[in-house]
N, C-alpha and C positions, 0 to 999 in steps of 0.2 A: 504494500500500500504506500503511495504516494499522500505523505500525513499533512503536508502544507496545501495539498491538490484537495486531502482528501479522495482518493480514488484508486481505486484496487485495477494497479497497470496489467497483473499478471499471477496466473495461479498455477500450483500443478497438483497432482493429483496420490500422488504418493508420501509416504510419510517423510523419506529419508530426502532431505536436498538442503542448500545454502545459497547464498546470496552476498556478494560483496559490490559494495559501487553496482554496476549495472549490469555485472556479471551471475546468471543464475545457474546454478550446477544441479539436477533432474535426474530422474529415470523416465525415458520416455514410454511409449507405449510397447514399442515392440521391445523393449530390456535393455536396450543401449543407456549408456550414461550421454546425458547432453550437456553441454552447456552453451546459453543463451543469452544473447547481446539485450537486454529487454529496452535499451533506447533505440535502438538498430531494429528491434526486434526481429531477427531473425536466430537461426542456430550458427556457433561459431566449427562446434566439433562436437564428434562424436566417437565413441568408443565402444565395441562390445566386450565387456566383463568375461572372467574366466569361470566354467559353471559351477552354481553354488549351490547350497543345498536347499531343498526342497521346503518351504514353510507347509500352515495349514493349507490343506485342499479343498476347494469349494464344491469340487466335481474331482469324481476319478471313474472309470471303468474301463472291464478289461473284456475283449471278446472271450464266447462260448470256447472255443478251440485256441485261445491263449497266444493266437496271431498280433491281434491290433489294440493300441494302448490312446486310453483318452485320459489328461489330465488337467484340470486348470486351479490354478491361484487367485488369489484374489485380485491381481492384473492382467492375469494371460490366462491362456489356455493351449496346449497341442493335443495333435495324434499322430500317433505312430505307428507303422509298421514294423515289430518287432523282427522279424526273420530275417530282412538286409539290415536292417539297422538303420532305417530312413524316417525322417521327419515328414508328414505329409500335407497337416496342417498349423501354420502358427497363427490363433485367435485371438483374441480380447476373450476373458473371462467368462466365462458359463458356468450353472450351479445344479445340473444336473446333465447325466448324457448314459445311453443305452446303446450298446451294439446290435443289429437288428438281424435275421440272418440271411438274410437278402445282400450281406457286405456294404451296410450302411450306419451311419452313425447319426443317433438322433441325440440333440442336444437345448437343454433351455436356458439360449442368451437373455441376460435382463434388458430393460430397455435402455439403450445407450444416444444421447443427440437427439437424431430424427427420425431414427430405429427403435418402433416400439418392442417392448418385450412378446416374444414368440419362441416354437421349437424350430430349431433349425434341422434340416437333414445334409447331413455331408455323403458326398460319394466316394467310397475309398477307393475307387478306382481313378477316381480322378477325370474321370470322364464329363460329369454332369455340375463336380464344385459342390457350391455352397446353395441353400435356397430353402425359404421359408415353407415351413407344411404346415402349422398351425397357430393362429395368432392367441396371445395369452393376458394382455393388457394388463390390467391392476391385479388380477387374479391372486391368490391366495396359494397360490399351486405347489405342489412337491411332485418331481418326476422319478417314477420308479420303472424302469422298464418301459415295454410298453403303456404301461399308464398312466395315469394324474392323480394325485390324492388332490382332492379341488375343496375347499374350506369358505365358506359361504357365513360371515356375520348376519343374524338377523336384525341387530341395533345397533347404536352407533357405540354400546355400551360394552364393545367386542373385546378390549380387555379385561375382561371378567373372564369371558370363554362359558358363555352359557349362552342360549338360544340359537343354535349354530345350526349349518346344515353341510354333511358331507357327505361329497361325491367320490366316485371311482369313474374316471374315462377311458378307453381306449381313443388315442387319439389319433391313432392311423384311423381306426374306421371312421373317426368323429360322432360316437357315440357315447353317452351316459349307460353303463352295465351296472351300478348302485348305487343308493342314496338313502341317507337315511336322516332325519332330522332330530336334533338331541334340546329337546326342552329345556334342560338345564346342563348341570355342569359337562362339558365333553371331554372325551376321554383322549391318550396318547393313543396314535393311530399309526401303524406301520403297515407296508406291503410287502408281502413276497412275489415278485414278479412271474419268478418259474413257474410257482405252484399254483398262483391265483388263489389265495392267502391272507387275510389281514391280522394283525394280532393289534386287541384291545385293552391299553391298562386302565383300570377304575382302582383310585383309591376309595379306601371303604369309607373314610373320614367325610364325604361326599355325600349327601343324602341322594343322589343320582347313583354313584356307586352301590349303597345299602339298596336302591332300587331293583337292578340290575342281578346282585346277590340274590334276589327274591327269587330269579327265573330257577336259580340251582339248588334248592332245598338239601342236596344231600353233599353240600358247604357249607351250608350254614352254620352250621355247627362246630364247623374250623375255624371259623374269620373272625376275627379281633378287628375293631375298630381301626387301628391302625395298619390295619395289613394292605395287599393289594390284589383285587381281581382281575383274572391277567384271562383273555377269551382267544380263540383262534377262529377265526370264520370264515369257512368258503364262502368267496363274495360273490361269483359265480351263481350260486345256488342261494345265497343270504343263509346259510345255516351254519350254524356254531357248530366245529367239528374237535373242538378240546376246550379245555377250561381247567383253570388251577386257582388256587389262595397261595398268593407269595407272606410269607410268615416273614413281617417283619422286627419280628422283638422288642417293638417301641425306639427301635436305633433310627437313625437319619437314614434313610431310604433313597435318595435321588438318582433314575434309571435317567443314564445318558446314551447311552445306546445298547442296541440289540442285535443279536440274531438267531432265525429260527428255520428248520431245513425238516418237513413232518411233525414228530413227536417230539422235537428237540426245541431248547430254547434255552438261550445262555442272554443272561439280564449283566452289562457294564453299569457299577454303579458312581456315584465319584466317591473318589478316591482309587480308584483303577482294582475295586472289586470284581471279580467276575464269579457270577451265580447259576448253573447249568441246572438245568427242571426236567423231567419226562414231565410231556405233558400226558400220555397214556396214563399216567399213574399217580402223579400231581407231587412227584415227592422231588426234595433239593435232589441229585446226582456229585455235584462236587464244587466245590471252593479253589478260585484262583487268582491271580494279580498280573493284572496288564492292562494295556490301556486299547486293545483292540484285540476284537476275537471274531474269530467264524466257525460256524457250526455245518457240519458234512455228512445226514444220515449215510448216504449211500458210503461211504468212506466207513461211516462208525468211526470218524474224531473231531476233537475242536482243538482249532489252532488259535495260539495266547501268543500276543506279540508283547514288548515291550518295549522302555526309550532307550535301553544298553544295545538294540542291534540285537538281542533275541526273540526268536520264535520257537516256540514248542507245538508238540504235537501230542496230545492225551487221546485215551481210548475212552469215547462216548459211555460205554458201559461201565466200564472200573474207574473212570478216570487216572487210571496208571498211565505214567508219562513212555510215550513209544520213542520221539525222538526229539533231538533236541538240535537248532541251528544256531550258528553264530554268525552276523556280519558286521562288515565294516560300521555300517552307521545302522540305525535307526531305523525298522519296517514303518514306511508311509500308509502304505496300502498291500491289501493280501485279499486274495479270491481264490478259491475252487475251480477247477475244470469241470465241465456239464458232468462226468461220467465217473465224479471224484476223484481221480485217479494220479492227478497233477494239483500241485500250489503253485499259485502264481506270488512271488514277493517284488513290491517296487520302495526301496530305499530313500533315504531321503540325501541319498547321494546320485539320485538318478542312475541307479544300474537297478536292470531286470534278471529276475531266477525264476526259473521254472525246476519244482523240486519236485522226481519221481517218487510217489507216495509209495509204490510199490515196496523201493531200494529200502526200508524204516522198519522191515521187519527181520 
């Protein structure tokens, strides 16, 4: 800001930069360092950095068959073709993206300028580019796969999270497959995309929750005020195909993320608890620590990463540890191969492992 002008000559959009006299030093959009004459107003130089490691990811996903890699930051985004080891696209930031199996990549850019928020589809072949398939505006939206968890305020009283209504789309077909509207308090809402899946937590503390409780009489009799009703529902079908009471002992509770693959279901709590459930049977399975986990019936294990650059591998049934990884830095992000049979690990030193599950016995 120009304080005697009063007037704001020039801004930029990342945390890290300086300014001496009329020289501004930036990260521009594509990742280069600038720096910038602001009287001249043009760029002087530029420079691209040596690669650095990997922060939080707003979007990450890996194809079915462990080929093509999407990632994006909270300034950029790429995709990759893991097998030559080629970069295919470099983006501006997206906060969700699906590999489709048609060899396409669908992804939801926010609205950036004069580009409203939309899913974009990219071609990984490169033939057809970039190009919008579904517009999303103010939307409320989470992209999971093929679909949208779509979140609907019915007041303008919408931080409360009571009188809501939520939707499930397919957005390739461009149709509404569920909805349901929650009079009062609504509940965390997840999808599994494979399976066509949702998993529902209601705290009991919730007079919405204690509602909810009422449909399973033969809980009732489990659940402590404090605990939480955890549902799995073919959304498909709208019918509830598991259900559990998470026992939470009156301790601080807070699920920050999940994952769930059938009967399985392992709850991240913070503090980088991780809590593993049959849901066939509604009982804990095993106790462990890291800050990201994935759950593999077909496999029969859950993989527990941490910030040391390890990952483990546990046997879904005993939770006996099968085997154990070490790397350089820190796992970013870690996925399953469709047929379980492969771990995908991405580093937050930007190198990719594809780890034969078979080789762990």
């Amino acid at each position: 800001m120009d304080i005697n002008k009063r007037d704001v000559f020039v801004s930029f959009e990342h945390d890290a930069g300086d300014i001496y006299d009329n020289w501004l030093v930036s990260e521009r959009k594509d990742g280069k360092l600038e720096i910038y004459d602001t009287t001249a107003k043009k760029e002087v130089a530029s420079v691209q950095l040596e690669q650095s490691l990997v922060g939080k990811l707003t979007a990450v996903s890996v194809s079915a068959g462990l080929q093509w890699l999407a990632a994006s930051s909270r300034s950029r985004g790429a995709v990759w073709d893991l097998v030559p080891n080629i970069r295919l696209y470099h983006t501006r930031s997206f906060q969700g993206c699906w590999f489709a199996e048609d060899d396409v990549l669908y992804a939801d850019f926010p609205k950036h300028e004069k580009q409203e928020r939309g899913i974009i589809l990219a071609d990984l072949s490169l033939t057809g580019g970039l190009r919008p398939v579904y517009p999303l505006e103010n939307t409320a939206a989470a992209l999971y796969g093929p679909y949208l968890l779509v979140q609907k305020a019915e007041n303008e009283k919408s931080f409360e999270r009571k009188n809501w209504t939520m939707e499930i789309r397919d957005y390739r077909a461009k149709k509404t497959i569920w909805t349901r509207h929650f009079a009062h308090e609504v509940p965390q809402v997840f999808l599994s995309p494979t399976n066509s899946t949702a998993l529902l937590i209601w705290p009991l503390k919730w007079g919405a929750g204690r509602e909810e409780l009422g449909h399973f009489p033969e809980l009732k009799a489990k659940a402590a005020k404090e605990d939480l009703l955890i549902e799995l529902l073919d959304f498909r079908k709208d019918v509830v195909v598991g259900k559990l009471v998470v026992k939470t002992n009156k301790n601080p509770f807070i699920v920050e993320a999940i994952s769930f693959d059938q009967d399985w279901l392992a709850l991240r709590l913070r503090g980088d608890r991780i809590l593993l459930y049959s849901l066939a049977t509604g009982e804990q399975k095993g106790h462990f620590f890291g800050y990201d986990v994935k759950v593999n019936a077909t496999a029969g294990v859950i993989a527990v990463s941490n910030s040391t650059g390890q990952l483990q591998l546990y046997d879904l049934s005993t939770a006996q540890l099968r085997h154990d990884y070490k790397f350089p830095s820190a796992v970013a992000y870690m996925s399953f191969s469709q047929d379980g049979r492969r771990l995908f690990a991405f580093t937050r030193d930007q190198t990719a492992y594809i780890l034969d599950l078979s080789a762990t016995h």
